[in-house]
C-alpha positions as CSV (number, residue, x, y, z in Angstrom):
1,X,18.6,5.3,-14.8
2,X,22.1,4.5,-14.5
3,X,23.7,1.5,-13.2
4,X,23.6,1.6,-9.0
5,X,21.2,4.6,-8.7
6,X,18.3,4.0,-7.0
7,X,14.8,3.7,-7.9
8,X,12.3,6.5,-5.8
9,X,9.0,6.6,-5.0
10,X,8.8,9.1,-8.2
11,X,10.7,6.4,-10.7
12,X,7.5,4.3,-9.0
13,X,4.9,6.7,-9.7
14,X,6.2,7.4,-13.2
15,X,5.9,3.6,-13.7
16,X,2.5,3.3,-13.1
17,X,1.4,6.6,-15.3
18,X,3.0,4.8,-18.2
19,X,1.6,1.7,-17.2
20,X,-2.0,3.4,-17.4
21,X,-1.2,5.3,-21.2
22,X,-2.9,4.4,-24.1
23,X,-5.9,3.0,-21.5
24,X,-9.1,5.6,-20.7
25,X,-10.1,6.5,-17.9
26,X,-11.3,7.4,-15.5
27,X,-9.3,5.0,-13.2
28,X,-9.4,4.2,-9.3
29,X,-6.2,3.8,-8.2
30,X,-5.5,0.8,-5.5
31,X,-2.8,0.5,-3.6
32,X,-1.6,-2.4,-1.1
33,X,0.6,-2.1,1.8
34,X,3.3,0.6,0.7
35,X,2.2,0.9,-2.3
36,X,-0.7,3.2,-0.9
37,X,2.0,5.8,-0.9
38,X,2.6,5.0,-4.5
39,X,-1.0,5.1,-5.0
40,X,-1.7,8.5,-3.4
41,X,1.3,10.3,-5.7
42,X,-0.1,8.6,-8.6
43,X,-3.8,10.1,-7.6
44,X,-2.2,13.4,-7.2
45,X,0.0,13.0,-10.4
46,X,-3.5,12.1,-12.5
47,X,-5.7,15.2,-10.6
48,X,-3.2,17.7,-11.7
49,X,-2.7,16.8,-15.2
50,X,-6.4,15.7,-16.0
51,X,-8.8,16.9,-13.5
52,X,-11.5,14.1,-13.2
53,X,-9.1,11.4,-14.3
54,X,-9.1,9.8,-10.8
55,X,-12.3,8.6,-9.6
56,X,-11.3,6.6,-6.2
57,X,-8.1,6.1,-4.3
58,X,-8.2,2.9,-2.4
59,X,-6.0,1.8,0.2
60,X,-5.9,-2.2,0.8
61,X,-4.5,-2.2,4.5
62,X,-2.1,0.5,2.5
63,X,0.1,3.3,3.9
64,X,-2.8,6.1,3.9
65,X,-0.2,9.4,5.2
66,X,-0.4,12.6,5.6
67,X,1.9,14.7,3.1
68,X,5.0,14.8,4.6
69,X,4.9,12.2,7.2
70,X,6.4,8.8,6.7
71,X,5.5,5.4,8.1
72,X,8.1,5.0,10.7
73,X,6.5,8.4,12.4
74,X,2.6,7.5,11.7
75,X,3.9,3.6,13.8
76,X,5.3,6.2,16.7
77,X,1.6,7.5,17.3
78,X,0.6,4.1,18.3
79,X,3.1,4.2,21.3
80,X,5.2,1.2,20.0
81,X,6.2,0.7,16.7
82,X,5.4,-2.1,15.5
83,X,7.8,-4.9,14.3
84,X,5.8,-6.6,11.5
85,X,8.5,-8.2,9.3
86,X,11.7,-6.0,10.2
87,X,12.8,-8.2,12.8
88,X,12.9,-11.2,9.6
89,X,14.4,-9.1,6.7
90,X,18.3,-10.4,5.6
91,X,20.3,-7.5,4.4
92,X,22.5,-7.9,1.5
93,X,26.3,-7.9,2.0
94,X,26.2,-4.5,0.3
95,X,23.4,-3.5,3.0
96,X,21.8,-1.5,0.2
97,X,19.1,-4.4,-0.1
98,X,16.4,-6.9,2.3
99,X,15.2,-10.3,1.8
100,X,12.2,-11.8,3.3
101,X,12.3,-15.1,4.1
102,X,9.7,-17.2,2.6
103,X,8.8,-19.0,6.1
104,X,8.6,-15.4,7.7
105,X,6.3,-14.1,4.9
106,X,4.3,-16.6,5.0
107,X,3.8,-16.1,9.0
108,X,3.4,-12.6,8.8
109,X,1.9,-11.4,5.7
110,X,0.0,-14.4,4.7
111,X,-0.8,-16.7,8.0
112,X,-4.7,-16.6,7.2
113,X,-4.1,-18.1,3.7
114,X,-4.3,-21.8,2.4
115,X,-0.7,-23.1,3.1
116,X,0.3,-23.9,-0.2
117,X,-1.4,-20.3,-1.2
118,X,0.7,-18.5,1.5
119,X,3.9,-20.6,0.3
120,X,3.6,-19.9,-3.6
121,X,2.8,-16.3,-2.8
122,X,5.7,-16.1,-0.4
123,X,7.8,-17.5,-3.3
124,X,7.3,-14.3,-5.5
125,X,8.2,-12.0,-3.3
126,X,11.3,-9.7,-4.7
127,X,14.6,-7.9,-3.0
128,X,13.4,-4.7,-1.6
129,X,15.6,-1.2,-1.5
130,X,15.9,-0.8,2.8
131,X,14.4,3.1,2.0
132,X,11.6,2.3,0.0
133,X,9.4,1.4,3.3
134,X,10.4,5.1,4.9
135,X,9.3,6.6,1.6
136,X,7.9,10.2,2.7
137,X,4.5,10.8,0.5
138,X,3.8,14.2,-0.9
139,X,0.6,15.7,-2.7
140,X,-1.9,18.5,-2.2
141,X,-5.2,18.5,-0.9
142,X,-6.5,19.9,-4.7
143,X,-5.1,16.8,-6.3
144,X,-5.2,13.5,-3.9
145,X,-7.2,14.7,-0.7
146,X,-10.0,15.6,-4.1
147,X,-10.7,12.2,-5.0
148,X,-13.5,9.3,-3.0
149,X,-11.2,7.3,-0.6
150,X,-11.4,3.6,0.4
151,X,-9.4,2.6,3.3
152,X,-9.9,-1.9,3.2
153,X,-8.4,-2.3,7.0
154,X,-7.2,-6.4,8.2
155,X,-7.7,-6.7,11.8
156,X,-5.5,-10.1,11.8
157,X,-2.9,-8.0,9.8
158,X,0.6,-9.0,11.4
159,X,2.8,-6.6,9.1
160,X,0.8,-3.2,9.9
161,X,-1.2,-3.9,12.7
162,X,-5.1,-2.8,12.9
163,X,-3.9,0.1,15.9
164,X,-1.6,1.3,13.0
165,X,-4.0,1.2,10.1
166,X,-6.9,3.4,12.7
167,X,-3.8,5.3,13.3
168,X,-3.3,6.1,9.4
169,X,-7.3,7.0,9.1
170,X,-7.5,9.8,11.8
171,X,-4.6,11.6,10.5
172,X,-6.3,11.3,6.7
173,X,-10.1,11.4,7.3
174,X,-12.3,11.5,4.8
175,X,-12.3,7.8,3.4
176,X,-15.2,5.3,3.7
177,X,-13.8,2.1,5.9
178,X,-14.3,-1.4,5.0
179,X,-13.2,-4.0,7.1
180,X,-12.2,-8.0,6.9
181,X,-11.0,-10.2,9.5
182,X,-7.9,-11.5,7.9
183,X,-4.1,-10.7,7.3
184,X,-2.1,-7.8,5.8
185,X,-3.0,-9.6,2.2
186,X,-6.8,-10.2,2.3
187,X,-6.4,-10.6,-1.4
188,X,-4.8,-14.4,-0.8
189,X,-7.8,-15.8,1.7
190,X,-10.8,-13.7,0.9
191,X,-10.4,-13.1,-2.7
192,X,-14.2,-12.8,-3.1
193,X,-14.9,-10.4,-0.5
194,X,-12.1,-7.8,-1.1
195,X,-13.4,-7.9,-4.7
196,X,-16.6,-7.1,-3.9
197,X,-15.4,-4.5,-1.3
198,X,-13.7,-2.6,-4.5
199,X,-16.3,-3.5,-7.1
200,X,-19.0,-2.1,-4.6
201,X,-16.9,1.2,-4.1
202,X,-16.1,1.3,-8.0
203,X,-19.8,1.1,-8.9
204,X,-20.5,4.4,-6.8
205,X,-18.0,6.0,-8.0
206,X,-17.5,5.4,-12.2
């Protein structure tokens, strides 16, 4: 890409299919918070060139969307949007770009971790393009909507609230629910159980 264009959801999926050449598969994709959008194109990307290639698609308190529809309209269902971190992000003076504030990060992504944990992992977040949150999924019930589903839903998640998440599962049925009480990164304070939530899925499945 050239100098100042911007990187898509498809620059992201292609990313990950070249991160996943040379390797065999077949693979279960996981995807965390938007990158379950990311996840589902990769899925889709995988079914049509290799059917079989894909084995699970699992959402960890990830965007789960319908083709077509976008975040910002899956929040509207709910009634009220929901703020999460919007209300946090600093802009860039060119307004192309966010920031999230470590403090706020760490209050609204990672409040159910270890302080220091929810600092450090606050620390590595990265400047985010403003559009890449109202990224519009696409992919076909042959390729994606094929493949075993795993939605992990938070119910103290403060960035995509558990209304939300229930939200995103009755307009894509289909995928077995798993559910831990913690925050929109149950990676950071439960580490053991959301690996066994995706080991247990995994061994069903591969």
């Amino acid at each position: 890409m050239a100098d100042g264009d911007c990187v898509t959801v498809d620059d992201m999926v292609d990313h990950a299919l070249a991160a996943l050449s040379g390797t065999e598969g077949p693979w279960i994709v996981v995807g965390h918070s938007g990158g379950g959008i990311v996840a589902t194109m990769v899925v889709d990307r995988l079914v049509a060139g290799q059917p079989g290639s894909a084995a699970g698609l699992v959402y960890l308190t990830g965007m789960m969307l319908p083709s077509g529809i976008g975040f910002p309209a899956a929040c509207k269902l709910v009634g009220a949007p929901p703020q999460g971190i919007e209300p946090f992000l600093q802009p860039t003076a060119d307004g192309l770009v966010t920031l999230v504030p470590p403090e706020a990060a760490a209050e609204i992504f990672f409040q159910c971790a270890d302080p220091a944990d929810a600092r450090a992992a606050a620390a590595r977040l990265i400047p985010q393009l403003n559009p890449n949150w109202m990224t519009v999924p696409h992919w076909t019930a042959e390729g994606a909507g094929s493949v075993p589903g795993l939605y992990i839903e938070a119910l103290q998640d403060r960035s995509m609230p558990i209304a939300v998440q229930r939200t995103m599962q009755l307009l894509v049925p289909g995928a077995r629910i798993e559910t831990i009480d913690t925050d929109h990164a149950p990676q950071l304070p439960c580490p053991d159980r959301a690996a066994y939530v995706l080991l247990d899925f995994a061994s069903g499945h591969l």
